[in-house]
Structures are given as structure tokens and as C-alpha cells.
C-alpha positions in Angstrom: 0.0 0.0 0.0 1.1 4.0 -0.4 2.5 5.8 2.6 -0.4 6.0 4.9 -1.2 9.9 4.4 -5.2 10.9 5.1 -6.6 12.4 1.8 -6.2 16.3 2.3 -9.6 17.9 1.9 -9.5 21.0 -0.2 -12.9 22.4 -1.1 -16.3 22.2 0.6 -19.2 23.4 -2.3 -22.2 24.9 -0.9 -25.3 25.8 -2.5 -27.9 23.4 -2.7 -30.9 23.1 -0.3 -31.9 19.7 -0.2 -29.7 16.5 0.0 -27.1 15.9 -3.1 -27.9 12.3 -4.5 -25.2 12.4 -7.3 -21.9 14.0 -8.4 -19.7 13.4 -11.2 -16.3 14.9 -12.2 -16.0 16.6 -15.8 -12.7 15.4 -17.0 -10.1 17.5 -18.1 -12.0 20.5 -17.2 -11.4 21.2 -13.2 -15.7 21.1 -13.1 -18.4 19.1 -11.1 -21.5 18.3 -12.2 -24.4 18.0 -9.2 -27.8 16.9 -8.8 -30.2 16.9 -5.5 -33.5 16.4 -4.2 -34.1 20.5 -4.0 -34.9 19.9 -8.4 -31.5 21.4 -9.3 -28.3 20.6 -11.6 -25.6 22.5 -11.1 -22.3 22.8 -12.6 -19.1 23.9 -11.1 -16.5 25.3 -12.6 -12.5 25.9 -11.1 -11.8 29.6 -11.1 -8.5 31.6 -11.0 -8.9 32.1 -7.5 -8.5 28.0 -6.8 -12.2 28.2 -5.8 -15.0 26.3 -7.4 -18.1 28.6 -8.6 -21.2 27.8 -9.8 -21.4 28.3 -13.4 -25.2 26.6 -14.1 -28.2 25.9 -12.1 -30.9 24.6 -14.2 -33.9 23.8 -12.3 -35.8 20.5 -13.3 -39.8 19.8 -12.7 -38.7 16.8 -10.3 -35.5 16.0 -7.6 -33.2 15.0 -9.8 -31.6 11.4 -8.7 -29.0 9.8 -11.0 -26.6 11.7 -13.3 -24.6 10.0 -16.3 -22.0 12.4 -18.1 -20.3 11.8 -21.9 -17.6 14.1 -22.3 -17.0 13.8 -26.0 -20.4 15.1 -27.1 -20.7 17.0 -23.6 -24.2 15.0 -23.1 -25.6 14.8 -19.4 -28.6 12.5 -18.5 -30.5 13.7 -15.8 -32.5 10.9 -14.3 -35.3 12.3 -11.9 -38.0 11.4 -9.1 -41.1 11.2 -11.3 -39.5 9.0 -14.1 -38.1 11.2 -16.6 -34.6 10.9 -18.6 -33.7 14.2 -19.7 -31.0 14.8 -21.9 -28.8 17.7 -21.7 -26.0 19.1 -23.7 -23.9 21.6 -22.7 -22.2 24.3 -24.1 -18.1 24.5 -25.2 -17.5 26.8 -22.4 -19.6 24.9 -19.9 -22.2 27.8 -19.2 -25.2 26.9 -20.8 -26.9 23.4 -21.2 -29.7 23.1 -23.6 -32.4 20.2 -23.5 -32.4 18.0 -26.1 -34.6 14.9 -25.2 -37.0 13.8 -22.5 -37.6 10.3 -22.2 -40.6 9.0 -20.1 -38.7 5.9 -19.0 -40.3 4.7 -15.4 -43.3 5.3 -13.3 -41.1 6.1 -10.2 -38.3 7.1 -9.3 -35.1 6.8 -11.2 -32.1 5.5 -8.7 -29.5 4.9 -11.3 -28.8 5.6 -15.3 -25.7 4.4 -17.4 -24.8 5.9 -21.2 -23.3 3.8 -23.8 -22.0 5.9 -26.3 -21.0 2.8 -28.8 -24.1 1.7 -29.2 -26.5 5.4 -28.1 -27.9 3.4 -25.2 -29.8 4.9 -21.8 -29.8 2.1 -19.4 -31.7 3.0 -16.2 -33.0 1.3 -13.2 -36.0 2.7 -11.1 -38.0 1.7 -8.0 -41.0 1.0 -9.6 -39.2 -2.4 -10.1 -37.6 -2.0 -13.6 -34.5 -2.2 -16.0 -34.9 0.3 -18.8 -33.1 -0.1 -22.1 -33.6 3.2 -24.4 -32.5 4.4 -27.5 -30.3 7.6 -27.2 -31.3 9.0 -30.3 -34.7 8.1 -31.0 -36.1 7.5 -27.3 -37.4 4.5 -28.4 -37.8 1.6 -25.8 -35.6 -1.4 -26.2 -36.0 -3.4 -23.7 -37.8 -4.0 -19.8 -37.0 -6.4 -17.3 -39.3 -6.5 -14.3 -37.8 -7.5 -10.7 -38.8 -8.8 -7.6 -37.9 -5.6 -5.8 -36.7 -1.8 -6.2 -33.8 -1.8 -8.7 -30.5 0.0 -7.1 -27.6 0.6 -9.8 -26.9 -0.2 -13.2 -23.4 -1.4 -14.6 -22.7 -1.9 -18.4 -19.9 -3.7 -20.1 -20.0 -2.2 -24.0 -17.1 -4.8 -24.8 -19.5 -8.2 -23.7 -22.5 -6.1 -23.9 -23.4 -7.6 -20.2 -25.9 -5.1 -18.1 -25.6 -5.8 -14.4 -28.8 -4.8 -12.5 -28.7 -4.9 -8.9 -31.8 -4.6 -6.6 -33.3 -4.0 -3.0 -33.1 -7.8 -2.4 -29.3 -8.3 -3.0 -29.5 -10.1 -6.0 -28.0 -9.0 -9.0 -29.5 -9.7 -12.3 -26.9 -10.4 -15.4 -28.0 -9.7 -18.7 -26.9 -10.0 -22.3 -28.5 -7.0 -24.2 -28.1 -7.2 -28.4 -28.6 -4.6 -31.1 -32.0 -5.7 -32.5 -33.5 -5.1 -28.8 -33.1 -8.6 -27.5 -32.4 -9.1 -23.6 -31.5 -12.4 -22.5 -30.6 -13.2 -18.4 -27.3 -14.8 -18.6 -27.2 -15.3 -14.3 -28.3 -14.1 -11.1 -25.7 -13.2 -9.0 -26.4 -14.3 -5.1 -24.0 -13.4 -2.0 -25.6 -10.1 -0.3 -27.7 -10.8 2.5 -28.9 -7.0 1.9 -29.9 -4.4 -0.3 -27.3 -3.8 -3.3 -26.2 0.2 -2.9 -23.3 0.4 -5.0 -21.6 -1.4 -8.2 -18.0 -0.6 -10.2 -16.6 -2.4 -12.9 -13.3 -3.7 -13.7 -12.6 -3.6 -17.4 -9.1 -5.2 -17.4 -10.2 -8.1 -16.0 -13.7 -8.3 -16.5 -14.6 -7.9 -12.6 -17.7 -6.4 -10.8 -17.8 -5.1 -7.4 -20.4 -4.3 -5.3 -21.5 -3.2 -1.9 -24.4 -2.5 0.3 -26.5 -3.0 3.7 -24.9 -5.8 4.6 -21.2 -4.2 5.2 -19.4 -6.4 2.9 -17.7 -6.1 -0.8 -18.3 -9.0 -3.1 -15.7 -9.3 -6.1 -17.3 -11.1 -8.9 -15.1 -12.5 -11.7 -16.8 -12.4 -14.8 -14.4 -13.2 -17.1 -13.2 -16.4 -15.5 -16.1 -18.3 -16.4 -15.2 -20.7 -12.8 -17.9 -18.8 -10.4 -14.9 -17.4 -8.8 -16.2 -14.8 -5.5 -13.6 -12.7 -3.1 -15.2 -10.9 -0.4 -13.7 -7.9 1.2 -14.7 -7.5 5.0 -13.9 -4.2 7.0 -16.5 -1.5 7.3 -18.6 -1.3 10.3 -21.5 0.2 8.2 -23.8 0.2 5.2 -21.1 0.4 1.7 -22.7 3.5 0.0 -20.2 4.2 -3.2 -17.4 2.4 -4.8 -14.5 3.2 -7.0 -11.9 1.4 -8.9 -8.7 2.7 -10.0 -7.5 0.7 -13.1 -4.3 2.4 -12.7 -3.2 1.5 -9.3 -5.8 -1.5 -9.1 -7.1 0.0 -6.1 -10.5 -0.2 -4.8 -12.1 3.1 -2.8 -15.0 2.6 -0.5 -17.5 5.2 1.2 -19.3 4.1 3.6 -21.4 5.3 6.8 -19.1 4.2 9.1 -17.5 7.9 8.2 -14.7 5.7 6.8 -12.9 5.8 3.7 -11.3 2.6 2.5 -8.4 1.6 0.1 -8.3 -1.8 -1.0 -5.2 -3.4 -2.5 -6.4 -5.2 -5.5 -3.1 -6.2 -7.3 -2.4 -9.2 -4.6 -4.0 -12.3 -5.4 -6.4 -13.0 -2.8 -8.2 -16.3 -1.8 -11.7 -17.1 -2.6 -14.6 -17.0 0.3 -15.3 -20.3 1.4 -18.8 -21.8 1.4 -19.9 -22.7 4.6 -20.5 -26.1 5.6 -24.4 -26.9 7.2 -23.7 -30.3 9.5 -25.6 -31.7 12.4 -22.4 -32.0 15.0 -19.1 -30.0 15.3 -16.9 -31.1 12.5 -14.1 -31.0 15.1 -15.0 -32.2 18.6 -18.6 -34.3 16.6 -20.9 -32.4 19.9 -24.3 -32.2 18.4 -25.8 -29.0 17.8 -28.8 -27.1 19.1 -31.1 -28.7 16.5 -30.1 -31.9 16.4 -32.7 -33.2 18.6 -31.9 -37.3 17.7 -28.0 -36.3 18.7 -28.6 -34.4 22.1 -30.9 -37.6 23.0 -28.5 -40.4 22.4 -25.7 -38.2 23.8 -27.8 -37.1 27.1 -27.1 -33.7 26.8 -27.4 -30.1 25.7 -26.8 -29.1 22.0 -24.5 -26.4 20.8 -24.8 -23.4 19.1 -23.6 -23.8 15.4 -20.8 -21.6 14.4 -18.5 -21.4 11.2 -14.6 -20.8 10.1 -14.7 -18.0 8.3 -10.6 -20.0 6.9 -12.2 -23.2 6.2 -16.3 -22.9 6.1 -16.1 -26.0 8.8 -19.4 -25.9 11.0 -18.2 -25.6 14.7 -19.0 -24.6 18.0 -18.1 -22.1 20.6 -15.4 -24.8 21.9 -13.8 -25.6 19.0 -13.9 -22.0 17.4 -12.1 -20.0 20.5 -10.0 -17.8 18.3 -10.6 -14.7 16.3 -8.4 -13.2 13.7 -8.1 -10.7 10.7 -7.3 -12.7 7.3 -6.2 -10.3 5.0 -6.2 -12.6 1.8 -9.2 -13.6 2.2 -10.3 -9.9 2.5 -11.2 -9.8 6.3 -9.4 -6.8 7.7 -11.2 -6.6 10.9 -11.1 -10.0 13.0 -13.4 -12.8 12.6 -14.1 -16.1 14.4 -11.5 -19.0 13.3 -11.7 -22.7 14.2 -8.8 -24.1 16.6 -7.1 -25.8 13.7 -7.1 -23.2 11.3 -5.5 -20.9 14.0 -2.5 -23.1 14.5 -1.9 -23.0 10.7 -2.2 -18.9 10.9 -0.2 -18.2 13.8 2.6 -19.8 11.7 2.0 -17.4 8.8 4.9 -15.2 8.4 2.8 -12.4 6.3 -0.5 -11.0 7.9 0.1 -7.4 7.0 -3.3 -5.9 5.9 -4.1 -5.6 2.2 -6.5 -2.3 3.4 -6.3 1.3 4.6 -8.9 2.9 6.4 -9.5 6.9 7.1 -11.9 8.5 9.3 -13.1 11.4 6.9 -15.6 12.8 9.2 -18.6 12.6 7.2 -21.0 9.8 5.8 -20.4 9.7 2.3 -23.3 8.8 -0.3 -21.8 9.4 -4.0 -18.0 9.3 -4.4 -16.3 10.3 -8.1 -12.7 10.3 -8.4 -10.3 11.8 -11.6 -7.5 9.3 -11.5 -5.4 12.1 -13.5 -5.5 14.7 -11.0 -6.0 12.5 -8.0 -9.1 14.7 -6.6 -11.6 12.6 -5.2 -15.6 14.8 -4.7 -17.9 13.2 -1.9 -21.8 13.7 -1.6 -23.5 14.1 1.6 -26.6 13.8 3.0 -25.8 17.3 4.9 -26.0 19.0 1.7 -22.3 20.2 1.0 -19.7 18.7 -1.7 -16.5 17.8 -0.8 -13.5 17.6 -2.9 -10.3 16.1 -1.5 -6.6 15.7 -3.1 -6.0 11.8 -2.7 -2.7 11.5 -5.3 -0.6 8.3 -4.1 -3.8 6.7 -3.4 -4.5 6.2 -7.2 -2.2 6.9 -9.0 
């Protein structure tokens, strides 16, 4: 890992009234791009001064919820509360944004959009329980997938043409979308034990990450074709926004913990372990609580069922009196370990951790970082923008 130096915040933006739900970086230009629930987009642009000012603020007919930026053709999406997709596009000098399309793309509101330039795509997702597929261009609808629950984020792969849709329930829904409108469901991706907040994609090697209620990052490996899942254990709150730097192969988390992690993502790292469901300890063979036939032949009490987060073996309290951080597997903060697997670790010569954590002070809901510069912007539910330097971090 870099030198273990706190990201240096440098700028706090003030201005709008209700809560920010998205914030993207304009590359190469020094701007920032903001939308929030008080039915405002504004842009920001670096002065001479070293300040950021605000050079638009176009007021929309709905709190605007999800942003999606294409620099080339300076086209912004605007997805918003009541449904709508509208499409912007902004002047040279950044001062003026004309609207150029509204798309009427969902009955509720719009939590995440994506833009696929290759192809002149709108992918969005929406809580009233729906994957959008729209033409750029035309607005024409290509495709609708329905879910069990309130869709969260939206991921698109333009190389394998792969949409990943996660949802409220923690599933996420992976889908092969074609040119003439066709949508197939490739697979249903299954680890989260709570709502899906967050997604990022790795394009080298054809990984998705994601995060959410249930305070753990799952690595996905696409590419591999073997079912291949890491899991990266070490907030102590709900993941809100993730990050990945292709450069330094470094993964950035926000979460409500008011922590800011950096994950080391250039080790190999060991895959999670499935957990084992037996009747008795796998070590000492003492029935557990609901084995009823074992606690009557044995003439006594059953144990409470535990597991090796190492090995997956199903243990109890007895035989699982250790707890330890295991950094290639991705658990940075300590977890319960069986008595055998703790022999084996306490032998390990290398247990250094594979994470940093900083206490930035704030929750974070929306993080955006220009890997160029190194500036990393923060959204907050307490209505200000924060921009920090975090060079040696990413680069």
C-alpha cells in the first residue's frame, strides 16, 4: 500500500438546499456536475482564484436522482423522481446546457442511469421495479426487465455487452443485451444478504464489485467463467459508493461508518469459502442445538452452530475460540477462526493488511474520483460537496 497519508480535503461546495444524491467529475476541465432532491443541476467550474463557482443551475420539474456524463459530445442524463430521462448538452465553455430529449422511462423514481456511447444506449433502473433499455437518439424503448424488488444501480460492459442490475433484495440480475432489442438473463448473482447500494466495474479483467446494507464487498469474476467470489470484510456500516482505480488497481469505499477505505487489489487473494451446514461439530462431533436425535443419544445439551470464516467448517463455541483478521481472504477486521485453522495462521509469516482505512468525518453517499489529478468529490446527505486531493492513493 502508499504511505499512509489521510486524503487532504481542499474544497467544501455549498449551495444546494436539499440533500445531493449524485456528483460526477467533468474530465479535463477542473468542473463538477451536481444533482439533488431540491430539483436542481448544477455545474461547477475551477476559477482563477482555486475556488470552485457555480457556473449553471438549471432547475428541473422533479428531484433530480442519478446523473450520467459523456464528455466527448458533452451530453448529461439527468435521471429524476417522477420517471423522466432528460437529456442535456452543454455548451463549449460549460455555461449553458440546452435540453435536447425527455424520455418518459419509469413510473417512479429513477435511482440509477448508465450511457453507452458505442451503441447510443440509456440504461436505467428505477423503483418502480424495472430495468430500462432506451434508444439515445430516437427514445425509443428497447427493452424492460421486471424484478422482484426496487432496482439499485446499473453497470454496463459495451465490450461483452453484459448489463448488471442490482436490486433491493441483493440479487444481481446479469444480462446480455443485443442490437436488435433482444435481452436475455445470462445469471443471477447471489452473496448479499442486503440491499445492493453500490456497483463498479473492472474492465481489465472483466470484474464487478459491489457493496451495500450488509457491510461487505463481493468481487465477482466475470471473465473467469469458474464462479470465482472474493469478499472484502472491513467496514462497520452500510457500503454506500465504490470506486476502482484501473491504474493502481485500487479499490475506494465510502461508507457510513464515516470511513474511507483503500483496498489493494493487485495481490491475489483467496476465494470466500462456502460454509459447511452439519448436524455436529466437524471438530470435537458435539451435536448441535437442532439436532434433537444427537442431544438424545448423547444425554445432553446441543451447541450453538458456528463457522470458520478460513475453512467454512461448521463448529461450535469450543472448538472455534479464536478470532483473527485474514487479510487474503479480505477480512481486515477480526473474525471467528476454528482451533485448527488458528494453529496453521499463527505460523503465517505475512499478515500485514491488504486495506487502509480513514476517518473522513462525514458519511459519504456518492464518491467520483479523476484518477489524473487525484481529486476525489464526496456527496453528503448534509447537503455540502466535498473535494479532497487523494494522489498516491490512485495513482
Amino acid at each position: 500500500m502508499a504511505a499512509r497519508r489521510s486524503p487532504l480535503l481542499i474544497h467544501k461546495l455549498e449551495g444546494h438546499s436539499s440533500e445531493i444524491h449524485s456528483a460526477l467529475i467533468i474530465p479535463r476541465e477542473e468542473g463538477i456536475i451536481t444533482a439533488g432532491a431540491d430539483k436542481t443541476v448544477r455545474v461547477w467550474l475551477k476559477r482563477e482564484n482555486n475556488q470552485y463557482w457555480p457556473s449553471i443551475c438549471h432547475s428541473a420539474s422533479s428531484p433530480c436522482t442519478a446523473l450520467a456524463y459523456f464528455h466527448e459530445h458533452r451530453r448529461l442524463f439527468v435521471g429524476l423522481a417522477n420517471g423522466l430521462v432528460v437529456l442535456f448538452e452543454l455548451s463549449e465553455d460549460l455555461n449553458r446546457m440546452e435540453r435536447k430529449m425527455l424520455t418518459a422511462a419509469h413510473q417512479a423514481r429513477i435511482d440509477d442511469i448508465t450511457f453507452c456511447p458505442l451503441n447510443e444506449w440509456i440504461l436505467s433502473v428505477s423503483r418502480d421495479k424495472t430495468f430500462q433499455w432506451h434508444c439515445s437518439q430516437t427514445a425509443k424503448r428497447l427493452g424492460t426487465l421486471r424484478t422482484s424488488g426496487w432496482c439499485t444501480k446499473v453497470v454496463f460492459d459495451s465490450e461483452s455487452q453484459l448489463a448488471f442490475v442490482a436490486e433491493y433484495s441483493g440479487q444481481i440480475y446479469v444480462l446480455k443485451l443485443e442490437a436488435g432489442g433482444k435481452l436475455s438473463e445470462v445469471n443471477t448473482l447471489k452473496a448479499h444478504t442486503g440491499s445492493v447500494q453500490t456497483m463498479c466495474w473492472d474492465n481489465e479483467r472483466k470484474r464487478l464489485m459491489s457493496g451495500g446494507y450488509d457491510q461487505t464487498i463481493f468481487i465477482w469474476d466475470i471473465a473467469g467463467g469458474k464462479g470465482q467470489t472474493f469478499e472484502l470484510n472491513g467496514h462497520f456500516s452500510k457500503i454506500n459508493s465504490l470506486f476502482y482505480s484501473h491504474v493502481s488497481r485500487k479499490l475506494i469505499s465510502a461508507c457510513d461508518d464515516k470511513q474511507l477505505g483503500i483496498w489493494d487489489l493487485s495481490i491475489d487473494r483467496d476465494e470466500t469459502c462456502i460454509w459447511e451446514d452439519k448436524m455436529n461439530c466437524q471438530i470435537c462431533e458435539k451435536p448441535f442445538i437442532l439436532n434433537f436425535k444427537g442431544m438424545f443419544v448423547r444425554k445432553e445439551m446441543g451447541r450453538r452452530q458456528h463457522h470458520c470464516r478460513k475453512c467454512g467448517k461448521a463448529i461450535c463455541e469450543v472448538c472455534s475460540a479464536h478470532s483473527t483478521r485474514l487479510p487474503t481472504m479480505g477480512y481486515e477486521k477480526s473474525v471467528r477462526v476454528c482451533n485448527e485453522c488458528m494453529r496453521e495462521i499463527s505460523q503465517e509469516a505475512d499478515m500485514k493488511p491488504l486495506a487502509v482505512f480513514f476517518d473522513i468525518g462525514v458519511a459519504i453517499n456518492k464518491i467520483d474520483i479523476d484518477i489524473q489529478s487525484g481529486i476525489m468529490i464526496g456527496a453528503s446527505s448534509d447537503r455540502v460537496l466535498r473535494v479532497w486531493d487523494i494522489k498516491g492513493f490512485v495513482m
